[in-house]
C-alpha positions in Angstrom: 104.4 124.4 138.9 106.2 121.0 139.2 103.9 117.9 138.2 104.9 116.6 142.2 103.1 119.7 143.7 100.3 120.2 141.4 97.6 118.5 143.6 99.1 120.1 147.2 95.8 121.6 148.5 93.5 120.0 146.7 93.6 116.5 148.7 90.5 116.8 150.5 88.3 117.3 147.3 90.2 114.9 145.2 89.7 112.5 147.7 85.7 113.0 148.3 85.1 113.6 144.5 87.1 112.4 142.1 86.2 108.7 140.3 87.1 104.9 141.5 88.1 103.0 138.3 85.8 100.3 137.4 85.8 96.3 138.5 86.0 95.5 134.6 89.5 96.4 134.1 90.2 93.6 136.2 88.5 90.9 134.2 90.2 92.4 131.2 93.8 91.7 132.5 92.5 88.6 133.8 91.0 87.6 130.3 93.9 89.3 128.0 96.9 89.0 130.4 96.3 86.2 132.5 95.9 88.3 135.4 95.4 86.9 138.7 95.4 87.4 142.7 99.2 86.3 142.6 100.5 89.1 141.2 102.8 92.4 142.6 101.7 95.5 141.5 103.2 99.1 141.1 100.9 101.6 141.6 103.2 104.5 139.9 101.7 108.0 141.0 99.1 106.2 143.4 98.2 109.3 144.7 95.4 109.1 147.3 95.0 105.2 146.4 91.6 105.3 144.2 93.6 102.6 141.7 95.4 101.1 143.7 92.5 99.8 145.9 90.8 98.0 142.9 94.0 96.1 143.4 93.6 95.6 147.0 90.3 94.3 146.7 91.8 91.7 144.6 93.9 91.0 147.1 97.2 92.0 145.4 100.3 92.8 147.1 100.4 96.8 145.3 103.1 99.2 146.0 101.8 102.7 146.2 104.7 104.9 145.0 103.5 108.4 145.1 105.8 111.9 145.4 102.8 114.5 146.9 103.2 114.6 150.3 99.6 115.4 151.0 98.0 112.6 148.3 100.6 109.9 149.5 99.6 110.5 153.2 95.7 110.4 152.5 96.4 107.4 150.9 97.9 105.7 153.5 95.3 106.9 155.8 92.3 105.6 153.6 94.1 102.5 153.0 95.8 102.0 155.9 93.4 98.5 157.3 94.9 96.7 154.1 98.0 94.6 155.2 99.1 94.2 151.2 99.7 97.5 150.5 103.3 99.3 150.4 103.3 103.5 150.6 106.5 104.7 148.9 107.3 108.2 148.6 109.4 108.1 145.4 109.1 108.9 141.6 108.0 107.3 138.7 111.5 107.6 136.9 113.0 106.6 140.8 110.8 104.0 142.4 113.0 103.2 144.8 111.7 99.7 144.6 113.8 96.3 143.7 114.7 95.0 140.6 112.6 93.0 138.9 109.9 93.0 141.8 106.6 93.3 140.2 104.3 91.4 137.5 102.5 94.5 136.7 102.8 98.3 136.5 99.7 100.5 136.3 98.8 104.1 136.8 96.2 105.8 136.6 95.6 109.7 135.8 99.0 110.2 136.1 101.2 109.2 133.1 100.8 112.1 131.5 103.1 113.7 134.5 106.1 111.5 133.8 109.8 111.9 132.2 108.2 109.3 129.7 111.8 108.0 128.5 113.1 107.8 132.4 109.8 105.8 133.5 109.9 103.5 130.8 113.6 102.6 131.8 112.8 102.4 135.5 109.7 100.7 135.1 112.0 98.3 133.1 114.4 97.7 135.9 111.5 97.0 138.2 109.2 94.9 136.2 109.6 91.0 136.2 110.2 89.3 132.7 106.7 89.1 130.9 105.2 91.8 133.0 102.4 94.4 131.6 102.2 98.0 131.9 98.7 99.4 132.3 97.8 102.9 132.0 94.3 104.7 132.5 92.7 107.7 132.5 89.1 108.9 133.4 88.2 111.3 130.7 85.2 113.4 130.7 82.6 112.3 128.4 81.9 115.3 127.1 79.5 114.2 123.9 77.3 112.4 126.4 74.9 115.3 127.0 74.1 119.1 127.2 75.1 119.3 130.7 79.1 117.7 129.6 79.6 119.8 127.0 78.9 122.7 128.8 81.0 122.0 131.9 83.5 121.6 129.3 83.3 124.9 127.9 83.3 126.7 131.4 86.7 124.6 132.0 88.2 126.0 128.8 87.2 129.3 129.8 88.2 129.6 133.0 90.8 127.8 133.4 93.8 128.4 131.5 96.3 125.8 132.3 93.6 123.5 130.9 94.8 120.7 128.3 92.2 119.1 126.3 91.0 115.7 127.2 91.5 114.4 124.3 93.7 111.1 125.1 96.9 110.6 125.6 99.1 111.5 122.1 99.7 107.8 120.2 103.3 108.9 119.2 104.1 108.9 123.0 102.5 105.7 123.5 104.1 104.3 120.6 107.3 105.5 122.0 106.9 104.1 125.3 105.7 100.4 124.7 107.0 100.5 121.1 105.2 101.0 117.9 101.7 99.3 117.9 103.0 97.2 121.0 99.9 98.0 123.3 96.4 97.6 123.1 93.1 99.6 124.2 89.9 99.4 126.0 87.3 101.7 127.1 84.6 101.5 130.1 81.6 103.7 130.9 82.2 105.1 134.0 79.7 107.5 136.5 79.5 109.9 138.9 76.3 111.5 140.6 76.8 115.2 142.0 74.6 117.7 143.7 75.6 121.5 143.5 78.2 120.9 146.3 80.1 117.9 144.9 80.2 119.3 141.1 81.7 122.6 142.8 84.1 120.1 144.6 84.9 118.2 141.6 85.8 121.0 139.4 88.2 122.3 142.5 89.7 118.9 142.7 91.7 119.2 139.3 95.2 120.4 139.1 94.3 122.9 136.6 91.5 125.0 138.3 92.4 127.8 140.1 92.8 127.5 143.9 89.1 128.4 145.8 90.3 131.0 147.6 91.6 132.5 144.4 88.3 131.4 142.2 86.8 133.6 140.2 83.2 134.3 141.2 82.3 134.4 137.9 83.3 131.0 137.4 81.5 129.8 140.2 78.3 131.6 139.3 78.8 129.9 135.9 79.0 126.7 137.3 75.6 127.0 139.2 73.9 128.3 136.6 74.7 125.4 134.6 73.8 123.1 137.1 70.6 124.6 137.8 69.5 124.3 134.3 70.2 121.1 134.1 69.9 118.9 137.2 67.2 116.7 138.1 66.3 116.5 141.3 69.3 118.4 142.8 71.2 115.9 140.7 73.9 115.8 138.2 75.5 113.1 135.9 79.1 113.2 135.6 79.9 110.7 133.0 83.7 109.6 131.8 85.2 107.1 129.4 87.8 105.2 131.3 90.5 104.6 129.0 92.8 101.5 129.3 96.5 101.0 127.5 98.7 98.1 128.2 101.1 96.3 126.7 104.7 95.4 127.2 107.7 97.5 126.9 110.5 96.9 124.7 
């Protein structure tokens, strides 16, 4: 399936249960990059605009370049009361945006999607002199506890267009910023789920089968496992929110 249609039909849960990014990653491009409200962002593969409202917030001008169809238009619904935000339906390796018209580039989730050659020369074009790149990923925690590594294990099972979480591949980092030219960070991050909003959230990525096509024996898996461990009809659904930025040469 082509990386621009993988989420089509999955908008609704992605939008109801899949994580924010957390208000530190703004006082660490504040502290390390001098980050501040004056600054243009890209939000490259903005999707249903989880990102690029931690942005708006700060009251950043963010362009929310997005290619889904169905994210890009939930996005503009759920942000559509904030006056400094741009929906573009474009590309990460064809913005479609000006040159040199942002101070900083981010995206989250999404990186992994891109022509990683292309968007580092469109990014280029589009990025003012000194500008960061900044890219994130919420990864599932799943050392944390009994209940993560589990979920884990159903994932592997069940579905098999699953890639490990295990971080984005250094030599493509290194290859995009430059060798050793970017540096890391990593945040705690946490979600609270009852039976209904783990089911959604395991729906919501673009590597679980389709509901209508589930398999029931996934399902029952996953209730089971949440039965034997919730606590008080509840679940915790813990990531490690993992930062790269740097410039690109």
């Amino acid at each position: 399936m082509k990386s621009t249609l993988r989420f089509t039909g999955r908008v609704a849960n992605y939008v109801k249960y899949r994580p924010s990014y957390p208000e530190a990653i703004l006082n660490l491009l504040e502290k390390e990059i001098d980050f501040d409200q004056q600054k243009d962002v890209a939000d490259i593969g903005s999707g249903t605009g989880k990102l690029s409202k931690l942005f708006l917030n700060n009251e950043n001008l963010v362009y929310g370049v997005e290619p889904n169809d169905e994210m890009r238009e939930a996005g503009e619904k759920i942000l559509k009361d904030y006056i400094n935000f741009i929906s573009i339906n474009a590309t990460a390796e064809f913005t479609a945006l000006a040159d040199k018209c942002v101070d900083l580039i981010v995206s989250g989730q999404a990186f992994h999607w891109f022509d990683s050659d292309k968007a580092k020369t469109e990014f280029q074009r589009i990025i003012r002199p000194g500008g960061f790149v900044v890219l994130m990923w919420n990864k599932r925690d799943t050392d944390v506890s009994p209940f993560m590594q589990e979920y884990d294990s159903l994932v592997r099972e069940f579905c098999p267009d699953y890639v490990p979480e295990d971080g984005i591949d250094e030599s493509v980092l290194n290859g995009f910023y430059g060798v050793k030219n970017f540096r890391r960070a990593n945040f705690k991050n946490l979600q609270t789920f009852d039976y209904s909003g783990l089911k959604g959230r395991l729906l919501s990525a673009s590597y679980a089968p389709m509901e209508g096509d589930c398999s029931k024996e996934m399902l029952k898996k996953l209730k089971e496992i949440f039965e034997k461990h919730n606590k008080d009809g509840k679940i915790y659904f813990v990531y490690n929110t993992k930062v790269y930025f740097g410039k690109i040469k």
